[in-house]
C-alpha positions as CSV (number, residue, x, y, z in Angstrom):
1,X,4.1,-29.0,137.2
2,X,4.8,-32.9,137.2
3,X,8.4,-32.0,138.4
4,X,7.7,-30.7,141.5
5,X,4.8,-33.3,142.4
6,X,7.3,-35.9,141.6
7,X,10.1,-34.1,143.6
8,X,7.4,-34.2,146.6
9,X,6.4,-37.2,146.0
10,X,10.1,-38.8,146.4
11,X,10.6,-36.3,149.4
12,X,7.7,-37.8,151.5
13,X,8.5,-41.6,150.3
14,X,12.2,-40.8,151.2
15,X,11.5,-39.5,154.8
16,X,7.9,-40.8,156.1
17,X,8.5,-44.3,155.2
18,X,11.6,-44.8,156.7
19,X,9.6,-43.2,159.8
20,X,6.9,-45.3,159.6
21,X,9.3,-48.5,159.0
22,X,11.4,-47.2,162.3
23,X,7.9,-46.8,164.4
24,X,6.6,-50.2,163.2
25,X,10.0,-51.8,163.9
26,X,10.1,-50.3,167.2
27,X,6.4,-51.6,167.9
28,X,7.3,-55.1,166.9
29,X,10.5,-54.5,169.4
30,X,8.3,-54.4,172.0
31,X,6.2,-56.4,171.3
32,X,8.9,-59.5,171.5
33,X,10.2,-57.7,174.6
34,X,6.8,-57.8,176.3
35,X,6.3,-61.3,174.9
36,X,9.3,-62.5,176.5
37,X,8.4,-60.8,179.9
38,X,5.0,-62.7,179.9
39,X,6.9,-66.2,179.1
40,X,9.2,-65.7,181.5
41,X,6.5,-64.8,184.2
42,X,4.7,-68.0,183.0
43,X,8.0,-70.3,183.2
């Protein structure tokens, strides 16, 4: 059954990698906000 691997397939692509994108955007969020903290501590 090709169709329903496929169907699965699209299902996890269409909701984990938006997840994954959202964690690693969040990460990179703060990140920058922590960077900024440390420069402005440095300043």
């Amino acid at each position: 059954m090709w169709v329903l691997r496929s169907i699965i397939q699209f299902f996890m692509l269409s909701v984990i990698y938006p997840l994954q994108a959202l964690f690693r955007g969040h990460s990179i969020m703060q990140t920058i906000v922590d960077g900024s903290r440390t420069d402005a501590r440095i300043k």
